[in-house]
N, CA, C and O atoms as CSV, one atom per row, in Angstrom:
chain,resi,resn,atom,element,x,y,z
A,1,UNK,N,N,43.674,-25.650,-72.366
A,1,UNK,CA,C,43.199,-26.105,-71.086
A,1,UNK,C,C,44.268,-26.898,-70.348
A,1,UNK,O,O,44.324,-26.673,-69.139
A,2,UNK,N,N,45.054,-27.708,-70.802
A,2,UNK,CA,C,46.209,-28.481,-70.429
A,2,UNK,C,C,47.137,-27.796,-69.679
A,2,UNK,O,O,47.558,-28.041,-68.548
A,3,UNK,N,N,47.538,-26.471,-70.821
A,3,UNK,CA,C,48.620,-25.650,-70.142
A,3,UNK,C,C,47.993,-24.700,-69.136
A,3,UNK,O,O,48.379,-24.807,-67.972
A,4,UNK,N,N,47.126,-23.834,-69.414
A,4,UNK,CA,C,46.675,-22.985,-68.664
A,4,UNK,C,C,45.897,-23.243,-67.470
A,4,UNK,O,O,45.636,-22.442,-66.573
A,5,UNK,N,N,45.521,-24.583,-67.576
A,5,UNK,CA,C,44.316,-25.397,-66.171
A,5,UNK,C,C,43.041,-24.838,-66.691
A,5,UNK,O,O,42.104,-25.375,-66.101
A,6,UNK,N,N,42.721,-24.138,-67.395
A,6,UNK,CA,C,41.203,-23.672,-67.542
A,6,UNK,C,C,40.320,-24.224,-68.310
A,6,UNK,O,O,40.621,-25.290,-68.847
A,7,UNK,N,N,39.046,-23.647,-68.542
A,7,UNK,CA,C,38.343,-24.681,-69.475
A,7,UNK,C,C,36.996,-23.188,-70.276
A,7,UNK,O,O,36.786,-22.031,-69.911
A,8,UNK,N,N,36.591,-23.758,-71.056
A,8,UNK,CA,C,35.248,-22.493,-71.595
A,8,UNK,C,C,34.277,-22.547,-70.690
A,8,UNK,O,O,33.630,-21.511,-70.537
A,9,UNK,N,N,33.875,-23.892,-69.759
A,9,UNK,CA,C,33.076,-23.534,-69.215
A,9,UNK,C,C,33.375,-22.656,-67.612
A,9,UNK,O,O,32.585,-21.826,-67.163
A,10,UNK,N,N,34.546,-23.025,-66.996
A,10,UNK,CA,C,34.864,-22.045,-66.445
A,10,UNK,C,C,34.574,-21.060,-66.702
A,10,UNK,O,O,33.656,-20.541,-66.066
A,11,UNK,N,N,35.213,-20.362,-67.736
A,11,UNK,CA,C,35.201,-18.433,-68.019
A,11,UNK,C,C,33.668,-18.527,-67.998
A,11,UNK,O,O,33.160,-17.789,-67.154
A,12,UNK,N,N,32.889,-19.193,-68.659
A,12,UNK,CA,C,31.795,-18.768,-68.703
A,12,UNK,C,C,31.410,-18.866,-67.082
A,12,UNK,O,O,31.632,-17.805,-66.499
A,13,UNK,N,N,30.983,-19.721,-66.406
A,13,UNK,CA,C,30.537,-19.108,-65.163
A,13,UNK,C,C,31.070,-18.012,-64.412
A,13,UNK,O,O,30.335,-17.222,-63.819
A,14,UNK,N,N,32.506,-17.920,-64.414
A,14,UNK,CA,C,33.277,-16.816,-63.919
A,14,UNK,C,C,32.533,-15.638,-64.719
A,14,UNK,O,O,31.932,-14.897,-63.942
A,15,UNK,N,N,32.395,-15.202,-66.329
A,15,UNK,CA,C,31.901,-13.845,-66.033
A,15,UNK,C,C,30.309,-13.821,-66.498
A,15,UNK,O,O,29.901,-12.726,-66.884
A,16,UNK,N,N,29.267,-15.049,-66.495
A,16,UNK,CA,C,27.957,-15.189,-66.555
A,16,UNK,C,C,27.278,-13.526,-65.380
A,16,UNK,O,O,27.699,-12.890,-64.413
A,17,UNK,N,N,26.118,-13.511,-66.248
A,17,UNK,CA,C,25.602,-12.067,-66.210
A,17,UNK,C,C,26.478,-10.702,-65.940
A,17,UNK,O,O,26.031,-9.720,-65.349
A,18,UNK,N,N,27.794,-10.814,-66.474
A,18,UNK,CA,C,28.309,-9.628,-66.258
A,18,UNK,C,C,28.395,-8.977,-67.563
A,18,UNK,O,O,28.186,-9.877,-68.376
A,19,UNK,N,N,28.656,-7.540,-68.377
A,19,UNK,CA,C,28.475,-7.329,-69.412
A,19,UNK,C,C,29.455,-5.882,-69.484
A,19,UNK,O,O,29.567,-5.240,-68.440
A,20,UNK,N,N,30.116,-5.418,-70.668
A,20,UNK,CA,C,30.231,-6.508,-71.790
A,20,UNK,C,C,31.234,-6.844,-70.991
A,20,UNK,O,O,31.671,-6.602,-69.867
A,21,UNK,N,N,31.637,-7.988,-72.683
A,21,UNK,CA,C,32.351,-8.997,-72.038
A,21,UNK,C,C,33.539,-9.212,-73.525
A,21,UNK,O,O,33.250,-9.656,-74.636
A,22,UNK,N,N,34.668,-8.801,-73.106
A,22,UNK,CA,C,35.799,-9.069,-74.067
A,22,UNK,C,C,36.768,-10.603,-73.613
A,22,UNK,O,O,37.279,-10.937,-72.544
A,23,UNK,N,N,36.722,-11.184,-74.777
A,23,UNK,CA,C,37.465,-12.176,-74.703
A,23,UNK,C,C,38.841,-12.439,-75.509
A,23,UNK,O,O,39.025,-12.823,-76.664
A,24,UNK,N,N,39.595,-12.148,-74.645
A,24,UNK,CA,C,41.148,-12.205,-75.129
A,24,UNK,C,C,42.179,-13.932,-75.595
A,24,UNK,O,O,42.833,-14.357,-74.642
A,25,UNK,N,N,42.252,-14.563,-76.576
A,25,UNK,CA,C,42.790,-15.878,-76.729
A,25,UNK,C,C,44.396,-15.535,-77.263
A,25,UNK,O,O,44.749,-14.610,-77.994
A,26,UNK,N,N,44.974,-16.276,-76.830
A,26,UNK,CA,C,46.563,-16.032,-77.528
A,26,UNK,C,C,46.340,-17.944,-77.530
A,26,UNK,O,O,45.824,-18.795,-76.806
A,27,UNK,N,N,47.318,-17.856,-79.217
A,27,UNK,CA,C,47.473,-19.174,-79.609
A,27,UNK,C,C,49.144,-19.866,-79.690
A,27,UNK,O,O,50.030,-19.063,-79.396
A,28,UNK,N,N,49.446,-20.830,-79.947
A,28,UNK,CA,C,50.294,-21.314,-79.971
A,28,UNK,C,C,50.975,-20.903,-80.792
A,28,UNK,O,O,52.108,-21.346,-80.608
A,29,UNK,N,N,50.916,-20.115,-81.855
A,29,UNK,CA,C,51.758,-19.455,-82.881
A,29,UNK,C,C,52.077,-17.720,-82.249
A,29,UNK,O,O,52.546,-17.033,-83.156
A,30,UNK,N,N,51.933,-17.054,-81.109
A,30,UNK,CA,C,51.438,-16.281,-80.771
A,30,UNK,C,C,50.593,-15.286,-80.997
A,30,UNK,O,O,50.771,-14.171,-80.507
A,31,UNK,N,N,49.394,-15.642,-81.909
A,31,UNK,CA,C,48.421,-14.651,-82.828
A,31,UNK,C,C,47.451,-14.090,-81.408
A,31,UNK,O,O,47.205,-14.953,-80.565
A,32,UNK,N,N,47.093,-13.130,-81.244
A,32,UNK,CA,C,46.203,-12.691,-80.147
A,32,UNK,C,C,45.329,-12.228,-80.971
A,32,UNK,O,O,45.541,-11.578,-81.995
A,33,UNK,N,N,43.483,-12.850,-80.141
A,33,UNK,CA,C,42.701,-12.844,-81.212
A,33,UNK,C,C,41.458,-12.357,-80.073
A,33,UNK,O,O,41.821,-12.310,-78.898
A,34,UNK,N,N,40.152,-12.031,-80.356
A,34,UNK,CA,C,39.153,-12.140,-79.463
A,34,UNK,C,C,37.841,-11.958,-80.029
A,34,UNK,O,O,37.653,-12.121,-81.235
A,35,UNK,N,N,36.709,-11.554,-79.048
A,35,UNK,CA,C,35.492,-11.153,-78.990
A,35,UNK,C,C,35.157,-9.900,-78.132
A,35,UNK,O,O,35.815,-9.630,-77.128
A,36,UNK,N,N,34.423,-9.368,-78.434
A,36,UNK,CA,C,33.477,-8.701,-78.030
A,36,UNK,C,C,31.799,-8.648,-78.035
A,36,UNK,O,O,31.056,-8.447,-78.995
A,37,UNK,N,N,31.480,-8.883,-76.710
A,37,UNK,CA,C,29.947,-9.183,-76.754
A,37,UNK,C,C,29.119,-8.035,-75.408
A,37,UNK,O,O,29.116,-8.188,-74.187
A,38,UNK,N,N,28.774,-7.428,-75.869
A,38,UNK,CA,C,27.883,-6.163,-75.142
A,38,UNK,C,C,27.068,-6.706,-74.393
A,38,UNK,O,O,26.173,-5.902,-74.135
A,39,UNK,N,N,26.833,-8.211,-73.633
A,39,UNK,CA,C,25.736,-7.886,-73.146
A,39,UNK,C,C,26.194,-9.511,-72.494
A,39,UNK,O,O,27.045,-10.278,-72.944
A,40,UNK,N,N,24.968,-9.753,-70.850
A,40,UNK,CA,C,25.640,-10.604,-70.248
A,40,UNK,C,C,25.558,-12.428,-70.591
A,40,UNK,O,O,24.527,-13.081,-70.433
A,41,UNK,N,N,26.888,-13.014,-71.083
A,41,UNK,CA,C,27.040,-14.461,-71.788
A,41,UNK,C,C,25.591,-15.401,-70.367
A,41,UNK,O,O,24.953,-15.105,-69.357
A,42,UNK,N,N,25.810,-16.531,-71.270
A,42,UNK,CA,C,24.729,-17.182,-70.331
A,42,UNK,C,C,24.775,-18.425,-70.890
A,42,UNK,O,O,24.933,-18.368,-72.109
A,43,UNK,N,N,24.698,-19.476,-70.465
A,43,UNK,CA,C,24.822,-21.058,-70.844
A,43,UNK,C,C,23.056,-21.422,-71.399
A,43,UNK,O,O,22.019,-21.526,-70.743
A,44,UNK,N,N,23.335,-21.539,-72.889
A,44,UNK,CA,C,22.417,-21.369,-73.508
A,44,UNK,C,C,22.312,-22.362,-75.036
A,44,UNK,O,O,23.025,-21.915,-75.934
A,45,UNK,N,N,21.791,-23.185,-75.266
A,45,UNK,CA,C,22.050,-24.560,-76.116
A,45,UNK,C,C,21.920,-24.235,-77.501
A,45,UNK,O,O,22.204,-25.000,-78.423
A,46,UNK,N,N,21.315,-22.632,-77.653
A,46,UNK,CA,C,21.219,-22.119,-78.516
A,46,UNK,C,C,21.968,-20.915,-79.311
A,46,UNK,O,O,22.816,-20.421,-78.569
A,47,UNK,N,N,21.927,-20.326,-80.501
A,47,UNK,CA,C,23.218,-19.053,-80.869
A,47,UNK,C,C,21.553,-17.809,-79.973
A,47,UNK,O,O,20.337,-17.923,-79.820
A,48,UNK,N,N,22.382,-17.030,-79.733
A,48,UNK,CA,C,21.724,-15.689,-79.323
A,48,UNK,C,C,22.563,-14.504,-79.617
A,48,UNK,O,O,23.536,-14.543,-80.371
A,49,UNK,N,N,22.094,-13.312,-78.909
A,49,UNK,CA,C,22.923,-12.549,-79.468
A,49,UNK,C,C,22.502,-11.223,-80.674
A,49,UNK,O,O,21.435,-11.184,-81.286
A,50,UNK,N,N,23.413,-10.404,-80.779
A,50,UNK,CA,C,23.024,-9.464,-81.768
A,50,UNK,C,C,24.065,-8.876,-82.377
A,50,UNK,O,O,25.184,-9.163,-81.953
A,51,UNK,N,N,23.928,-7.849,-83.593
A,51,UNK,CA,C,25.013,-7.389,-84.464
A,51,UNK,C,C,25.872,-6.648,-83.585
A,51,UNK,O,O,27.071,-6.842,-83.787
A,52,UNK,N,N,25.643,-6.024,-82.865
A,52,UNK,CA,C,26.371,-5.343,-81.908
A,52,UNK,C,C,28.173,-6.255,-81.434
A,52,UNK,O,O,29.252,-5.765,-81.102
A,53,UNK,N,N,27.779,-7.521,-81.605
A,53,UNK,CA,C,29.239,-8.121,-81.086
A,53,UNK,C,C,29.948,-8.413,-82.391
A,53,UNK,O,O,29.462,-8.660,-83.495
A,54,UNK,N,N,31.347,-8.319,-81.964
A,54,UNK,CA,C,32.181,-8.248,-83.371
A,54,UNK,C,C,33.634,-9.831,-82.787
A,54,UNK,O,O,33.827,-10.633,-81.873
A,55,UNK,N,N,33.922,-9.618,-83.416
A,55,UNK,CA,C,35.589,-10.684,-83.229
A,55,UNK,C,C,36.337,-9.421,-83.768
A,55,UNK,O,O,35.960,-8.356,-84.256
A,56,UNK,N,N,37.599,-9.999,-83.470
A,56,UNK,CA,C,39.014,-8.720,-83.677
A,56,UNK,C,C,40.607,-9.754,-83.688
A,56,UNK,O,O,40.694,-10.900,-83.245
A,57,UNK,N,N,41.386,-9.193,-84.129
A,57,UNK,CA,C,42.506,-10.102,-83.935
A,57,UNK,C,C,43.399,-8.875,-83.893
A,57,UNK,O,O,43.455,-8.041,-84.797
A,58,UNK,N,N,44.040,-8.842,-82.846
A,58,UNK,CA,C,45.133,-7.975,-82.456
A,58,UNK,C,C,46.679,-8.058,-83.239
A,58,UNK,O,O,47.108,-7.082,-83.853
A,59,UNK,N,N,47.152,-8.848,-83.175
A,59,UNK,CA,C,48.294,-9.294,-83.303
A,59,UNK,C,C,48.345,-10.794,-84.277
A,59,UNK,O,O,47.660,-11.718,-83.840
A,60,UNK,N,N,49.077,-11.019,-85.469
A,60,UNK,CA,C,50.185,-10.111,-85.947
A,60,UNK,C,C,49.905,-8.677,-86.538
A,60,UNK,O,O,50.719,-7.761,-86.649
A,61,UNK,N,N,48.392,-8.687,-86.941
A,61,UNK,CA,C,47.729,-7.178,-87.208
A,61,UNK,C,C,46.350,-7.083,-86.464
A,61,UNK,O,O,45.675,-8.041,-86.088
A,62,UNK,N,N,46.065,-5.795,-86.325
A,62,UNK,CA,C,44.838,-5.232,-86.040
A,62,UNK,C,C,43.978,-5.428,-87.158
A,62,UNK,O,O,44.235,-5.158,-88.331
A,63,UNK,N,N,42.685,-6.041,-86.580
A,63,UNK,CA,C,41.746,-6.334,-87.762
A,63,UNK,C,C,40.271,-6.314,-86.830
A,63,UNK,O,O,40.317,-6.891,-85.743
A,64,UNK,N,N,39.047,-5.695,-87.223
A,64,UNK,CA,C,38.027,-5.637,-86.583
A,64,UNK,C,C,36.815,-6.684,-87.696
A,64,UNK,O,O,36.777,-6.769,-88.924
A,65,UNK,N,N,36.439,-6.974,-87.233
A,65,UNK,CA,C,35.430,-7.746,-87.601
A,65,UNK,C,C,33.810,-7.825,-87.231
A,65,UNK,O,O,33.281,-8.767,-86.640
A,66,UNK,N,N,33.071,-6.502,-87.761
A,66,UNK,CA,C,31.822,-6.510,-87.501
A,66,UNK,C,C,31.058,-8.248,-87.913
A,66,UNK,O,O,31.527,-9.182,-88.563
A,67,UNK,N,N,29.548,-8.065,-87.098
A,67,UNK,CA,C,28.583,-8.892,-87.909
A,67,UNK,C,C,28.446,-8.459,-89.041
A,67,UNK,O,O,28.592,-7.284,-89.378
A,68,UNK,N,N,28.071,-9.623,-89.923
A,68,UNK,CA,C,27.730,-9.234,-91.184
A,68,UNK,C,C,26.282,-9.138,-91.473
A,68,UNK,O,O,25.787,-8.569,-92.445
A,69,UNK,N,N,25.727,-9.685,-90.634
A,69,UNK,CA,C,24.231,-9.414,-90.664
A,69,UNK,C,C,23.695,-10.824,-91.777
A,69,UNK,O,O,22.487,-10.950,-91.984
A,70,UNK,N,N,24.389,-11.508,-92.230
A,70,UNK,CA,C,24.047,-12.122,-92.892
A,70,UNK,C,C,23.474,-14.077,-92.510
A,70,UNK,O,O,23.460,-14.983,-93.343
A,71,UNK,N,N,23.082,-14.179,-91.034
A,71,UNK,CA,C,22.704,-15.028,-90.126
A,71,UNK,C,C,22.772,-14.227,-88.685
A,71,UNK,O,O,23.263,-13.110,-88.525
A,72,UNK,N,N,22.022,-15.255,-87.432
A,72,UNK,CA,C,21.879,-14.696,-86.604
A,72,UNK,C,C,22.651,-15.390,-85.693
A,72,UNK,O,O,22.121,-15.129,-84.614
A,73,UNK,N,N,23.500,-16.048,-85.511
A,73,UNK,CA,C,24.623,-16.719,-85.055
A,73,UNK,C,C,25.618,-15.829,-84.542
A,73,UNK,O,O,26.759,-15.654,-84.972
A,74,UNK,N,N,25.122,-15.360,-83.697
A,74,UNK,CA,C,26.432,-14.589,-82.830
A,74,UNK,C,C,27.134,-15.147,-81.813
A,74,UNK,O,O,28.340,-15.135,-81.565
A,75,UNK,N,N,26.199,-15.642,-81.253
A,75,UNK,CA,C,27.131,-15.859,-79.717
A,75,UNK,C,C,26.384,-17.783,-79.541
A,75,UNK,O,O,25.250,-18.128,-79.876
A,76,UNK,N,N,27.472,-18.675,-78.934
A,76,UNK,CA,C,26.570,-20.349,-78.700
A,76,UNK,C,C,27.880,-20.740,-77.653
A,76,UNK,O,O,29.006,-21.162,-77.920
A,77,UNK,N,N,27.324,-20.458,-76.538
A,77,UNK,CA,C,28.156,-20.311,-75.050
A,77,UNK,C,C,27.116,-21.312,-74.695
A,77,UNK,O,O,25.975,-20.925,-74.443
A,78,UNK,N,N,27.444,-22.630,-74.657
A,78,UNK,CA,C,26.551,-23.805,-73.495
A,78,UNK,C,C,27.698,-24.536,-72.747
A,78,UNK,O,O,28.735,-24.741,-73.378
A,79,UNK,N,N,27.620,-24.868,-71.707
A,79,UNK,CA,C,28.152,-25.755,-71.145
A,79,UNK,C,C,28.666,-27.079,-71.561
A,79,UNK,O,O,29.193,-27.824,-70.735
């Protein structure tokens, strides 16, 4: 947020009810990492969500990361 000026709750209003919704992070080590969530984010105090969304990390390797189905904790986007 420092370097870039942005913040989570930004992005979230910027793409609130739009769908899906891929989220691209590059870190200070340059690892590029993200999400994928099928359906539209929403400022919500609670996890929601379904197996359908996965995480992925691009770089230094390709790696996909389904739900595991093993909790229902997918997505906890609040303000």
């Amino acid at each position: 947020s420092n370097i870039q000026g942005g913040s989570a709750a930004t992005m979230l209003r910027m793409v609130k009810g739009r769908s899906p919704t891929v989220i691209l992070v590059k870190d200070t080590h340059d690892h590029i990492f993200g999400a994928f969530v099928p359906f539209p984010l929403r400022s919500h105090p609670k996890h929601y969500g379904n197996d359908k969304c996965l995480l992925f990390s691009l770089h230094p390797s390709f790696r996909v990361h389904p739900a595991s189905g093993q909790n229902p904790w997918y997505v906890l986007s609040n303000e």
